[in-house]
C-alpha positions in Angstrom: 252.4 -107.7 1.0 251.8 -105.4 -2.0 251.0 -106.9 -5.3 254.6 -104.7 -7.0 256.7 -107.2 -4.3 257.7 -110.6 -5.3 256.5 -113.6 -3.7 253.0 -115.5 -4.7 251.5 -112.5 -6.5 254.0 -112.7 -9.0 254.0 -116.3 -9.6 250.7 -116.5 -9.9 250.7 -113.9 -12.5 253.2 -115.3 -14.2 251.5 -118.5 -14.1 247.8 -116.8 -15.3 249.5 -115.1 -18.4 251.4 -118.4 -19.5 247.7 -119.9 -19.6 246.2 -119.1 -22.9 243.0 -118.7 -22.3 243.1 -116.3 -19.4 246.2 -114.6 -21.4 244.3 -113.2 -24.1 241.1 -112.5 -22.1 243.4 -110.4 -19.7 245.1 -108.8 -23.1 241.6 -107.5 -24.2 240.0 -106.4 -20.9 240.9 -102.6 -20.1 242.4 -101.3 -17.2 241.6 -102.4 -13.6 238.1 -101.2 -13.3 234.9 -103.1 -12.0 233.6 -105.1 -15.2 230.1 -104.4 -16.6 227.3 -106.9 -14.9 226.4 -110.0 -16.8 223.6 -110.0 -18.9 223.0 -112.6 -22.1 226.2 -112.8 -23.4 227.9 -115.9 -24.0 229.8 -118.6 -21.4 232.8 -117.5 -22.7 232.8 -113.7 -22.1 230.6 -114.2 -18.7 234.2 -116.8 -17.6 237.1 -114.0 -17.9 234.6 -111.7 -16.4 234.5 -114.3 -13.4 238.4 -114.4 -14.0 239.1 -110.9 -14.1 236.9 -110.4 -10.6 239.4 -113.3 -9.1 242.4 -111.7 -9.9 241.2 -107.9 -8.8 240.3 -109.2 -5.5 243.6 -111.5 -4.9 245.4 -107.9 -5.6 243.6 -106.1 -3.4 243.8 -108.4 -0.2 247.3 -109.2 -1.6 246.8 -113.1 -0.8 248.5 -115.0 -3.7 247.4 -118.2 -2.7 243.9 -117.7 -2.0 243.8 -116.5 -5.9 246.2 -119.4 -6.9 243.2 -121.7 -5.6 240.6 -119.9 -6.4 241.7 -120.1 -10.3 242.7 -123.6 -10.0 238.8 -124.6 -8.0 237.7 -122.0 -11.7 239.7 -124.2 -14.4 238.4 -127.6 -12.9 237.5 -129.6 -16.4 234.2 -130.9 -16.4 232.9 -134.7 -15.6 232.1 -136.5 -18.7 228.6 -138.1 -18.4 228.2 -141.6 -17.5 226.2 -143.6 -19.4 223.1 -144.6 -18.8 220.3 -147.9 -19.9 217.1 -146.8 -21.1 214.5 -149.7 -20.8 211.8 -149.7 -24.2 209.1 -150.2 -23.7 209.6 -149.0 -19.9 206.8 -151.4 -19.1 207.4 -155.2 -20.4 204.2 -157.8 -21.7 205.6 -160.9 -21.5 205.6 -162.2 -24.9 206.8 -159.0 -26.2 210.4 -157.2 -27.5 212.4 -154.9 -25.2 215.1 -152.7 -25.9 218.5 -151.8 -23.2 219.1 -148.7 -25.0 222.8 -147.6 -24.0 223.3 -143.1 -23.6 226.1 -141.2 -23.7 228.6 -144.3 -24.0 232.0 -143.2 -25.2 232.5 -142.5 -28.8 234.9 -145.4 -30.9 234.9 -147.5 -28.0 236.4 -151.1 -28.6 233.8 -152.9 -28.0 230.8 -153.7 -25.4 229.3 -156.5 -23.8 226.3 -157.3 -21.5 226.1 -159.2 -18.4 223.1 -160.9 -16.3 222.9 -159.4 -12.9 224.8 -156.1 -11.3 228.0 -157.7 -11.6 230.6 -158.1 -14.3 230.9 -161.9 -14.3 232.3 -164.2 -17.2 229.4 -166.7 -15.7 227.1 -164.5 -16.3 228.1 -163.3 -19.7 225.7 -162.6 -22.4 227.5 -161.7 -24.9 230.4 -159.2 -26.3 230.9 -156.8 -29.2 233.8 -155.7 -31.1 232.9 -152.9 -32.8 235.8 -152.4 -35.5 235.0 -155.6 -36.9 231.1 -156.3 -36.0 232.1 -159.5 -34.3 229.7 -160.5 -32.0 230.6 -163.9 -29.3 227.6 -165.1 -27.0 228.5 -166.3 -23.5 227.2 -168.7 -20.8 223.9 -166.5 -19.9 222.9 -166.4 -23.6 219.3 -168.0 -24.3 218.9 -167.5 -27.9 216.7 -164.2 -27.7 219.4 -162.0 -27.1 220.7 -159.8 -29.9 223.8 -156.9 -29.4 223.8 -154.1 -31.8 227.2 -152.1 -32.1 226.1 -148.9 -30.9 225.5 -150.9 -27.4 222.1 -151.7 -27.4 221.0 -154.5 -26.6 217.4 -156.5 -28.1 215.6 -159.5 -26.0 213.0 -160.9 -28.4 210.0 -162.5 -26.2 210.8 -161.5 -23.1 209.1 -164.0 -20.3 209.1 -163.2 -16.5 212.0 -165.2 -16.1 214.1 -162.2 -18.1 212.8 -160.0 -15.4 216.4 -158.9 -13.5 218.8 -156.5 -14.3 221.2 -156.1 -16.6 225.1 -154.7 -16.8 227.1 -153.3 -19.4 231.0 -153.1 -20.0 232.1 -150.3 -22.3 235.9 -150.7 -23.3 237.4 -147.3 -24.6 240.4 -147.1 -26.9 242.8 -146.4 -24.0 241.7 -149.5 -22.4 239.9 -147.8 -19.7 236.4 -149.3 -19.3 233.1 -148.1 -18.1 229.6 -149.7 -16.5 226.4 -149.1 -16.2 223.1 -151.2 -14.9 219.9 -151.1 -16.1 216.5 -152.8 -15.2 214.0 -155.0 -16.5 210.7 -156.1 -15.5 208.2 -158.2 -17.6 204.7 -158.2 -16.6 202.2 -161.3 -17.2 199.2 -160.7 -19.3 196.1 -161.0 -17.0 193.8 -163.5 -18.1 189.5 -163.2 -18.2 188.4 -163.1 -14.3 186.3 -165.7 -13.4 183.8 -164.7 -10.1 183.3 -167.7 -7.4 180.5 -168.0 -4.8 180.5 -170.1 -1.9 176.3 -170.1 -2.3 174.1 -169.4 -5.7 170.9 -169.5 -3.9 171.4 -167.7 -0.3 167.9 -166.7 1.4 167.5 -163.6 1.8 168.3 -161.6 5.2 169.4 -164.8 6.0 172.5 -166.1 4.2 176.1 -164.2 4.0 177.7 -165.0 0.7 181.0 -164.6 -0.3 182.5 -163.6 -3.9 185.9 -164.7 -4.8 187.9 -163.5 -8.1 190.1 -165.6 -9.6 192.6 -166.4 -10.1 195.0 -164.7 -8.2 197.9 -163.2 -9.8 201.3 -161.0 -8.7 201.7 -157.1 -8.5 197.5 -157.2 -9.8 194.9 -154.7 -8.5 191.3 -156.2 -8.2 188.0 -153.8 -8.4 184.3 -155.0 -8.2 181.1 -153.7 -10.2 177.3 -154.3 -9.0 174.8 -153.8 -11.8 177.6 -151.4 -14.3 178.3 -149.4 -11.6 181.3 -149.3 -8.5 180.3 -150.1 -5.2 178.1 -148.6 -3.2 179.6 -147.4 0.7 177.2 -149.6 2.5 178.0 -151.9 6.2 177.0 -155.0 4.5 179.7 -155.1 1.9 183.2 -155.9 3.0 186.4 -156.2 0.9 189.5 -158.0 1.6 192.2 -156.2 2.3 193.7 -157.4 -1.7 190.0 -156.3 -2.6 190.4 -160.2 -4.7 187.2 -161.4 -2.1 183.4 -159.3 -1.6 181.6 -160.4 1.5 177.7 -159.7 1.2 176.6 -159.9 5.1 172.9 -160.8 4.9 172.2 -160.7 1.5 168.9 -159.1 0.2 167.3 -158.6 -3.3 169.0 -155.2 -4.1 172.6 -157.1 -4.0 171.6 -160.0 -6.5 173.5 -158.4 -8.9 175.2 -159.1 -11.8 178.5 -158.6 -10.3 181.7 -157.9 -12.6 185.3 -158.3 -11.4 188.3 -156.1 -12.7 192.0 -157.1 -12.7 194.6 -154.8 -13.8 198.4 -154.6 -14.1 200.5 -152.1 -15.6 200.8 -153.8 -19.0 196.8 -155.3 -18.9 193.2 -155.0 -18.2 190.6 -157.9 -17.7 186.8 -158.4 -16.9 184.9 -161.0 -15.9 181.6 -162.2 -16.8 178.8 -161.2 -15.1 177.4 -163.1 -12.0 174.5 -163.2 -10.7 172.8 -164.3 -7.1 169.9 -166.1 -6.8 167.9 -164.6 -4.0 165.4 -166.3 -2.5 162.8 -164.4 -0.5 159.3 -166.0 1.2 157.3 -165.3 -2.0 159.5 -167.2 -4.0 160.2 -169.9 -1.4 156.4 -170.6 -2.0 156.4 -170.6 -5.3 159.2 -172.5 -5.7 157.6 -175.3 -3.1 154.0 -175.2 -5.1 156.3 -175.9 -8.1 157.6 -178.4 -6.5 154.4 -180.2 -5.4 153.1 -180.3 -9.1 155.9 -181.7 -10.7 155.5 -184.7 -8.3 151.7 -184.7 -9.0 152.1 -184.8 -12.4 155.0 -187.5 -12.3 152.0 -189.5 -10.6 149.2 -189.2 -13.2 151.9 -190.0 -16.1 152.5 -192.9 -14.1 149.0 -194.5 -13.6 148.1 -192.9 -17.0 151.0 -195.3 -18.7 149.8 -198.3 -16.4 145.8 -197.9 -17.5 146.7 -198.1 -21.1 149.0 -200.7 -20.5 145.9 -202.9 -18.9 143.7 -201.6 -21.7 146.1 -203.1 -24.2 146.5 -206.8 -22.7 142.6 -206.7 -22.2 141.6 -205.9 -26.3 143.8 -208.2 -27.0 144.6 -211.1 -25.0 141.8 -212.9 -27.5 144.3 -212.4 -30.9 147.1 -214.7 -28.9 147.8 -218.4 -29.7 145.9 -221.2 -28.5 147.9 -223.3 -25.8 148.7 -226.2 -27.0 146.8 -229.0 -25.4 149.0 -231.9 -26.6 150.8 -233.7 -23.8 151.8 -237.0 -22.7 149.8 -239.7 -20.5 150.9 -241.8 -18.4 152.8 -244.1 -20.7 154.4 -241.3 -21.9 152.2 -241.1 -25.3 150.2 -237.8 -27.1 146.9 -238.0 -26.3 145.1 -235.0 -28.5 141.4 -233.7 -27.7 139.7 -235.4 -30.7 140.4 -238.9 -28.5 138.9 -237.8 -25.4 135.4 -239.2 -24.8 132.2 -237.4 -25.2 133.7 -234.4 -26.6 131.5 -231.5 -27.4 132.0 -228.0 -28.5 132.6 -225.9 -25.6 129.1 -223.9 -24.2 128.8 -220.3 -22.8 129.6 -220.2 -19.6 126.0 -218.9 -18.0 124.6 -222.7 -19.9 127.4 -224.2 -17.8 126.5 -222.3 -14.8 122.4 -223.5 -15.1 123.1 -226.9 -16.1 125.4 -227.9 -13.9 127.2 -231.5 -15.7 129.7 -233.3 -14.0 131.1 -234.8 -17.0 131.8 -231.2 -17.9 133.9 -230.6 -15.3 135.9 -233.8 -15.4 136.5 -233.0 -18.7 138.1 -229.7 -17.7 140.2 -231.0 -14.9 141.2 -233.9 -17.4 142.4 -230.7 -19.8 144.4 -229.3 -16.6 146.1 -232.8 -16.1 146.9 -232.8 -20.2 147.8 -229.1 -20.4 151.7 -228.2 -21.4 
């Protein structure tokens, strides 16, 4: 079919020229001749290029149709963008603000409102915004923290892991039509200071296995060990878990006493530990540590029978400086019978005198003071 006989051709011409567009870019093209190529002019002028080419080739195959949907695939409009939830800051310290930044959401919209979870429920509601008046109502999910703005953003003051989730929002254009988007959130914990563990302070060496442990033990957190400032060494006798949180030392010797330093990290955090060290004991220090022992319990001793000597020195010097014992008492009929009224007495003699003069009287005399004594 030739493009001068009715049919499609013409009502697709007829239907290009009514188009006003393509009707004044036709008007100022010349005749039917191939177009220049494109180079860096503008969309507009590179489009009824594109245009022109469609229609030149629908003549020459003289296939209305084909051209009819080649123009209509051409004039497709284009899709507005959706709009999107930017998280700030991307990564979340618990105790810290975030922002649910809302993009390319529909200008003079009615109004907005956020939902907890993927899913527009009235359960889950945290809150809505009308923008024409600024009114803002909270719903069910609302903790207190949660602030809407009437550009569609939307501010959680002190975020805890608990906010971790995600988050949906409802955009309400002017024609009633309405629009969604989700976006994420995920608060990290701050890592507290590492504290290192050892099942033995004191391993022998070449003898004893000890095993580190760093605590304690936290979600989505990496865990990397130090020995003496620096990472550690490839070596058969140090084995990591397969979290890396526990170090084996298989037959621990001198050069892996340390000090030890544990790392935790998480995207928002860093932490260290103190430094740990191992007690080592090796034969030379077994022995001293067994002479040490040996003297302390010698000199525990002499303390000991040091303190008792003086004691005995002190009751001897002065056992002389104590009171007399009284030598009143009571007879047999129950009366006081002092020294003065016993007979025959004397002052008392050395004891030698008593020892060469042996007197019997003496020694009544001192059984008679046993009976009397108190």
């Amino acid at each position: 079919m030739s493009p001068g006989t009715g049919s499609s051709w013409q009502v697709l011409m007829s239907g290009a020229w009514s188009w006003p567009w393509v009707s004044s870019r036709i008007r100022q093209a010349p005749a039917l001749t191939e177009p220049t190529p494109c180079g860096e002019e503008d969309r507009q002028a590179e489009r009824s290029r594109v245009c022109w080419q469609v229609l030149q080739a629908s003549r020459r195959k003289g296939s209305g149709e084909g051209s009819a949907i080649s123009l209509l695939t051409f004039w497709t409009p284009p899709t507005t963008a959706q709009p999107t939830i930017e998280t700030v800051p991307l990564l979340a310290a618990e105790g810290s603000d975030v922002l649910l930044l809302a993009h390319n959401v529909t200008k003079n919209p009615l109004g907005y409102a956020w939902y907890r979870g993927e899913r527009v429920d009235n359960t889950q509601l945290i809150g809505s915004c009308r923008v024409a008046t600024n009114l803002t109502t909270k719903g069910p999910a609302h903790s207190g923290s949660e602030t809407l703005y009437p550009n569609g953003t939307l501010l959680i003051q002190s975020v805890t892991q608990e906010d971790t989730g995600s988050y949906t929002l409802l955009v309400t254009k002017d024609d009633l039509q309405t629009e969604r988007q989700t976006g994420h959130l995920h608060v990290h914990p701050v890592l507290p200071t590492p504290v290192i563990t050892s099942n033995n302070s004191n391993p022998r060496e070449h003898k004893d296995t000890v095993v580190l442990t760093c605590g304690p033990e936290t979600q989505n957190t990496s865990y990397m060990w130090w020995i003496s400032n620096q990472s550690l060494p490839k070596s058969t006798r140090l084995e990591l878990s397969e979290d890396k949180r526990t170090l084996k030392v298989v037959t621990v010797t001198r050069k892996e006493k340390g000090p030890y330093v544990c790392e935790t990290r998480n995207p928002v955090s860093i932490s260290h530990s103190d430094p740990f060290t191992l007690d080592v004991l090796w034969r030379e220090n077994a022995r001293a540590l067994r002479v040490g022992a040996i003297t302390g319990i010698v000199i525990g001793v002499l303390l000991v029978l040091t303190l008792l000597a003086v004691l005995g020195c002190f009751i001897f010097l002065h056992r002389g400086n104590w009171p007399p014992a009284s030598t009143s008492g009571r007879g047999p009929s129950g009366s006081s019978v002092s020294q003065a009224s016993l007979p025959d007495a004397r002052p008392p003699a050395p004891i030698y005198q008593e020892l060469l003069h042996p007197d019997t009287d003496v020694y009544c005399n001192i059984s008679h003071k046993a009976d009397v004594g108190p």
